[in-house]
LONU-881048 format. One line per field, with one value per residue (C-alpha): residue number from 1; z, x, y. Coordinates in steps of 0.25 Angstrom, whole numbers, plus 5000, padded with zeros to 4 digits. Example, Ala and Ser with C-alpha at 12.3 -4.5 7.8 and 13.67 -1.06 7.14 Angstrom:
# residues 2
pos = c(1  2)
z = c(5031  5029)
x = c(5049  5055)
y = c(4982  4996)
***
This chain:
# residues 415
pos = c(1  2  3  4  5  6  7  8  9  10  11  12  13  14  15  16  17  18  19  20  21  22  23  24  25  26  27  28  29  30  31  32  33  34  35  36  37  38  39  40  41  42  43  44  45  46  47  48  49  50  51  52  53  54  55  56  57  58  59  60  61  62  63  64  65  66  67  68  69  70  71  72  73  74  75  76  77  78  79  80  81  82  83  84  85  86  87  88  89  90  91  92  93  94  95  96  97  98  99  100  101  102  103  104  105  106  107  108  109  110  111  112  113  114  115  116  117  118  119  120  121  122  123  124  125  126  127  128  129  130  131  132  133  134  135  136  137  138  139  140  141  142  143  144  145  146  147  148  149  150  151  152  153  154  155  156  157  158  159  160  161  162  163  164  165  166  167  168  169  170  171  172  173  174  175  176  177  178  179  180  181  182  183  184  185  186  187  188  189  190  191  192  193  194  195  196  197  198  199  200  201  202  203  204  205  206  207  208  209  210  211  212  213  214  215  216  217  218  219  220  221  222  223  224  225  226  227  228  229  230  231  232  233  234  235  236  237  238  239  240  241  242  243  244  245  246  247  248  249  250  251  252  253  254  255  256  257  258  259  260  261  262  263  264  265  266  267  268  269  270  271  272  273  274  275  276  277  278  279  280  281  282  283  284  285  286  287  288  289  290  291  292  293  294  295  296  297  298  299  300  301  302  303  304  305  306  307  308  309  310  311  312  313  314  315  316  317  318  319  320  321  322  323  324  325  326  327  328  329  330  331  332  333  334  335  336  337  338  339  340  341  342  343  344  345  346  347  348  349  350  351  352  353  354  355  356  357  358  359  360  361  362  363  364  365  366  367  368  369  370  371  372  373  374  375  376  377  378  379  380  381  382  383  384  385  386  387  388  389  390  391  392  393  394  395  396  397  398  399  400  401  402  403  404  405  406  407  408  409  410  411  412  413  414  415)
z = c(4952  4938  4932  4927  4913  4905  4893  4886  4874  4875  4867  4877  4876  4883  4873  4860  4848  4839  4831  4842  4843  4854  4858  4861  4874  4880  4895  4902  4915  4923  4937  4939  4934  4922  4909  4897  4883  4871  4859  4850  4842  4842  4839  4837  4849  4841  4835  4848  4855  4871  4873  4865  4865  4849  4838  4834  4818  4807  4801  4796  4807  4818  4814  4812  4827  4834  4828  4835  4849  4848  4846  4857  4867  4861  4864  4880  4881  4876  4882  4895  4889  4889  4903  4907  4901  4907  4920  4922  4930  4922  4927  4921  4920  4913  4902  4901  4897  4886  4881  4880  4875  4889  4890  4903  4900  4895  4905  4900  4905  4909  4921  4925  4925  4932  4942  4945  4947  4955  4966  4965  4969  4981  4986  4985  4997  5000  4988  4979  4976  4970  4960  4955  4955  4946  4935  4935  4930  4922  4916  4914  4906  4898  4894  4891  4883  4874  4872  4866  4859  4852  4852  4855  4867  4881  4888  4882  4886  4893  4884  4871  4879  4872  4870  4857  4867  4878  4867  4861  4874  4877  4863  4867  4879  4873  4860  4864  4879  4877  4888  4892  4891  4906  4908  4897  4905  4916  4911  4903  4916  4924  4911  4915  4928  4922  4912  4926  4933  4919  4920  4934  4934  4923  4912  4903  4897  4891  4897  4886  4894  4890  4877  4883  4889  4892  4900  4908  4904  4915  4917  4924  4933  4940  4954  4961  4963  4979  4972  4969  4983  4989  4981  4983  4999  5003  4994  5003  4994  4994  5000  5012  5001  4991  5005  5008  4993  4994  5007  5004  4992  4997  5009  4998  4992  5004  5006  4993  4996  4986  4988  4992  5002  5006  5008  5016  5025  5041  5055  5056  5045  5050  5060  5065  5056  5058  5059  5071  5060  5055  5042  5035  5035  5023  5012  4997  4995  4980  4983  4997  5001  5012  5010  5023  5022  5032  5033  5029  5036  5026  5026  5044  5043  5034  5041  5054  5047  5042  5056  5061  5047  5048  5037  5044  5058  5052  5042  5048  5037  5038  5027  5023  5009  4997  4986  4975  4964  4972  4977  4963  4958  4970  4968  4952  4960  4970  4958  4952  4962  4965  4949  4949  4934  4936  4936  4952  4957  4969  4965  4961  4977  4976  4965  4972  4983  4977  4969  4974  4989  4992  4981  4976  4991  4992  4997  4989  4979  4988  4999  4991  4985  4999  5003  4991  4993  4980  4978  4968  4966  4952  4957  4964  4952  4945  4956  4960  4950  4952  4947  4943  4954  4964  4952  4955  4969  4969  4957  4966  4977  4966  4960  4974  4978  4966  4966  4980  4977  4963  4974  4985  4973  4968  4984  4984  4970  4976  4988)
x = c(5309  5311  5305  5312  5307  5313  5309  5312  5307  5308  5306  5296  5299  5287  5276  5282  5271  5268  5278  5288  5290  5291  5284  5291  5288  5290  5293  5292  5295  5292  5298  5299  5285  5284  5277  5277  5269  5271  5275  5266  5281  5286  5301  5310  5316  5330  5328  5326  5337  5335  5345  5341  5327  5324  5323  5337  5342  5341  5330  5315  5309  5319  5320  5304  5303  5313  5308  5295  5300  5308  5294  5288  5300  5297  5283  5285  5296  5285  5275  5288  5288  5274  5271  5285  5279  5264  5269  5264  5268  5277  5272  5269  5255  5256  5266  5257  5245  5251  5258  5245  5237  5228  5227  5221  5207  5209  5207  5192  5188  5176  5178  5189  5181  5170  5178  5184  5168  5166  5178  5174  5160  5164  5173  5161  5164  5177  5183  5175  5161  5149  5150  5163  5159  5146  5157  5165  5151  5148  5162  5160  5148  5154  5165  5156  5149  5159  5166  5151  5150  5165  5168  5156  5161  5157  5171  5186  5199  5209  5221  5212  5209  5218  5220  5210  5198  5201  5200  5187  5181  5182  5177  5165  5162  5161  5156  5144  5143  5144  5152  5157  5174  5175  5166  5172  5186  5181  5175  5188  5197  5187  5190  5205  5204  5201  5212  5221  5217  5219  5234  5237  5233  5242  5230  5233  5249  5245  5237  5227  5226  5240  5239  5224  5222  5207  5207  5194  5189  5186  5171  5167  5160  5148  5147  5138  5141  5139  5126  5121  5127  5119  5105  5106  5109  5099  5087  5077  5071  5057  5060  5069  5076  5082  5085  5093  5099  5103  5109  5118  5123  5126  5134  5143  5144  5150  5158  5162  5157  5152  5138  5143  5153  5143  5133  5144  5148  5143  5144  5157  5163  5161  5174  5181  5192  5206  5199  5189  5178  5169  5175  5171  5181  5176  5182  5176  5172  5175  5191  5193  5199  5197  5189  5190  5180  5176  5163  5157  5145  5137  5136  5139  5126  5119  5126  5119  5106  5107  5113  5098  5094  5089  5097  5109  5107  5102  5113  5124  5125  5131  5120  5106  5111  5101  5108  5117  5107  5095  5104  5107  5094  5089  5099  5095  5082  5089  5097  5083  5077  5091  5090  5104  5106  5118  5116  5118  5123  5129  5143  5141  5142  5157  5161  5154  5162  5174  5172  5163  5164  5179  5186  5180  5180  5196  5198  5209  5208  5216  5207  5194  5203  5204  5191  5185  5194  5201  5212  5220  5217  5214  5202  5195  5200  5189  5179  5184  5183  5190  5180  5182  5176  5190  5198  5194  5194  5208  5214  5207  5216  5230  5224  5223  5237  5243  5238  5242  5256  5255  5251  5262  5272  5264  5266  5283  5284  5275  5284)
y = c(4933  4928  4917  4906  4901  4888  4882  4869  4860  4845  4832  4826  4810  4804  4810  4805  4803  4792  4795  4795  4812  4820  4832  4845  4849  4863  4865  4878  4881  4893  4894  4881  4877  4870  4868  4858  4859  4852  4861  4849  4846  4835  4829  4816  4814  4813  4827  4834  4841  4842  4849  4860  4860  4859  4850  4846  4849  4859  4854  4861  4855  4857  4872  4871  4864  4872  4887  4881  4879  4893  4897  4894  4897  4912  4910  4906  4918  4928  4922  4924  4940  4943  4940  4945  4958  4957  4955  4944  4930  4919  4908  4893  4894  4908  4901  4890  4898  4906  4894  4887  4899  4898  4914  4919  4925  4938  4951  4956  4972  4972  4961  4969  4982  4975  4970  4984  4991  4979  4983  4998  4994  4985  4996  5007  5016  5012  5017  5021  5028  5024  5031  5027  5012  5018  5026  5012  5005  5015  5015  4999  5001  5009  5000  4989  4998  5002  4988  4985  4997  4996  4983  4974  4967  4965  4965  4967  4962  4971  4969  4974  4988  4997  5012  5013  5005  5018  5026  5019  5019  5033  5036  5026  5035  5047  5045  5033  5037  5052  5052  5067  5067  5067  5055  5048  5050  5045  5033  5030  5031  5021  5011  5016  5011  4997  4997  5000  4988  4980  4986  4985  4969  4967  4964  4975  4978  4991  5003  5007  5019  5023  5034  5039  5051  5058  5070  5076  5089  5099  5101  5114  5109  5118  5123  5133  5148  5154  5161  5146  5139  5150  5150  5135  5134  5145  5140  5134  5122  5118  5103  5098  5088  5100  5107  5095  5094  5109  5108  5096  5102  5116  5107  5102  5116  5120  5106  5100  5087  5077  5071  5059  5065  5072  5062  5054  5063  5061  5070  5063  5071  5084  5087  5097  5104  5110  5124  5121  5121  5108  5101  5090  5078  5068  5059  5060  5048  5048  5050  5047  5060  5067  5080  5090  5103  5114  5114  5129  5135  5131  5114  5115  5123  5110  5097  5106  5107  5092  5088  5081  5076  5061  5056  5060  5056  5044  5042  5049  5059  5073  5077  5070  5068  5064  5054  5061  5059  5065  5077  5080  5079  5089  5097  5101  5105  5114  5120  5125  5129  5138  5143  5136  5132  5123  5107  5106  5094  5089  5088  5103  5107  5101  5110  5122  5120  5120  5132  5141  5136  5135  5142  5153  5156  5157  5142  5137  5126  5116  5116  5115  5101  5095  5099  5092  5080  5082  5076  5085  5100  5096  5090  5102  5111  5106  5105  5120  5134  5145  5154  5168  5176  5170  5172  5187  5188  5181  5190  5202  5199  5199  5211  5217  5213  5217  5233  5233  5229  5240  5252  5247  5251  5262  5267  5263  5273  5283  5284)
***
């Protein structure tokens, strides 16, 4: 629906001054709801035309005067453009501000970015991981820090975040942080998703974020040869703890599963599959997608070893998993004691799995994505490495079909 805006200037007769001039006033009216303001000019009644709202004559002053009013009738219609522009509601009160000069307090970031880590936190395993809500707060700090070390303040307002602050920022991460480029990335796209909110509100008219472009480089990421799986899962270790640490993380070898899958998963999650066989039917926690996996001999044989454990009768856990921080820091000992030169971490089972595991194996790349719960191919690309040694044995089967189809024509000539 439109709105219906009318403007008029008038002598006002009942506010005449000592010397017997009346003010100029200026009545606006929004759908219906109006307005009056002085213009703080005043007039002979005898000079004022009411009918055509101005002073009347050809005079200094009545040009003087009536350029004035013109000025301010441009002034309400581009006050009447700019919200038209920003979206934003024509209402009375709106005019009556701008008019006025009574601005609403201007958006400031670091509220805004607070509030947002706030409703990550409250929605913590609904929605979102621990972990993420910890990147969020990192990425906070960050920011604070840089608008100290660039511009010596402790907050910003939106509408001065531009293309050169991005640009300063990332600049800031990886000169003075000495961020690596992919974490630099991935601090700057958490700041994005401020700048987002900021747009979508209606806070911000321009997108900073529009001429920027970063790109994540690929990182070869290591995993862990059949030699290695196999050194690690038949090492029998000095203490029932690096047992335990070896076994959960030959299980996620031979599943995929993150640590924190991992150490969610209950007896209710092992279920029988479309083959007759036991799968694991999950959800990974960080994307919410459903992760279904056949379960190898390998981790039946450990949820069967592990089926009487106290912690999991007790907890109604599939496995008796240790924290992340510990596992890992067990794990650099298993990785010793196995002569294993690599820096073994948990999240290094997942990549084994897809690599080693699965497709070097022959299980094509689309159903190691839907076991690990990707969500594009382009995801378990780089958790997956097509290593040489199935670049051979795949090329060895062309090779093969190839001569046979040489000596088939050799055999039609012959005869």
């Amino acid at each position: 629906m439109k709105t219906k805006i009318t403007l008029h200037f008038y002598a006002k007769s009942t506010k005449a001054n000592a010397a017997g001039l009346l003010p100029i006033y200026v009545r606006l009216t929004v759908d219906g709801n109006r307005m009056e303001f002085s213009t703080k000019k005043f007039i002979d009644s005898a000079k004022w035309s009411p009918e055509m709202s101005k002073m009347k004559g050809n005079t200094e002053n009545a040009r003087s005067l009536n350029e004035y009013l013109d000025l301010m009738k441009s002034k309400i219609f581009d006050i009447q453009m700019e919200l038209i522009h920003r979206n934003e509601p024509l209402t009375i009160e709106v005019f009556k501000n701008r008019l006025l000069g009574i601005h609403e307090r201007e958006r400031m970031l670091i509220p805004i970015f607070e509030e947002h880590n706030r409703k990550v936190e409250e929605l913590i395993g609904l929605e979102y991981a621990l972990g993420t809500l910890e990147r969020y707060k990192t990425s906070l700090k960050h920011t604070k820090d840089f608008l100290q070390w660039k511009y010596n303040i402790y907050d910003i307002e939106i509408n001065k975040i531009d293309h050169s602050f991005i640009t300063e920022y990332e600049f800031y991460l990886r000169s003075v942080r000495k961020c690596a480029n992919n974490t630099a990335v991935k601090y700057i796209k958490n700041f994005k998703k401020i700048i987002k909110i900021c747009i979508s509100n209606g806070w911000l008219d321009k997108d900073p974020f529009a001429n920027y472009k970063s790109k994540i480089r690929e990182v070869e990421r290591d995993y862990l040869t059949q030699e290695e799986v196999q050194d690690i899962y038949s090492k029998v270790l000095v203490t029932e703890r690096l047992n335990l640490v070896k076994d959960i993380f030959v299980f996620s070898c031979f599943t995929g599963l993150a640590y924190i899958d991992v150490k969610n998963l209950t007896i209710s999650n092992i279920s029988m599959g479309i083959d007759g066989g036991k799968w694991i039917f999950t959800h990974r926690q960080k994307t919410e997608t459903a992760s279904r996996i056949p379960l190898l001999p390998i981790p039946e044989e450990l949820i069967l070893k592990y089926a009487n454990h106290p912690q999991c009768i007790n907890e109604n856990k599939l496995l008796p998993i240790l924290s992340n921080q510990k596992m890992n820091s067990y794990l650099k000992e298993i990785a010793d004691v196995c002569g294993i030169k690599k820096d073994l971490t948990f999240h290094i089972a997942r990549h084994t799995f897809a690599t080693t595991v699965t497709l070097t194996n022959g299980v094509p790349i689309e159903s190691v994505s839907k076991m690990l719960g990707h969500k594009s191919l382009r995801t378990t690309q780089h958790y997956a490495k097509i290593l040489d040694k199935k670049v051979s044995e795949d090329m060895m089967i062309l090779r093969n079909k190839m001569s046979n189809q040489n000596n088939v024509e050799i055999i039609k000539k012959t005869n």
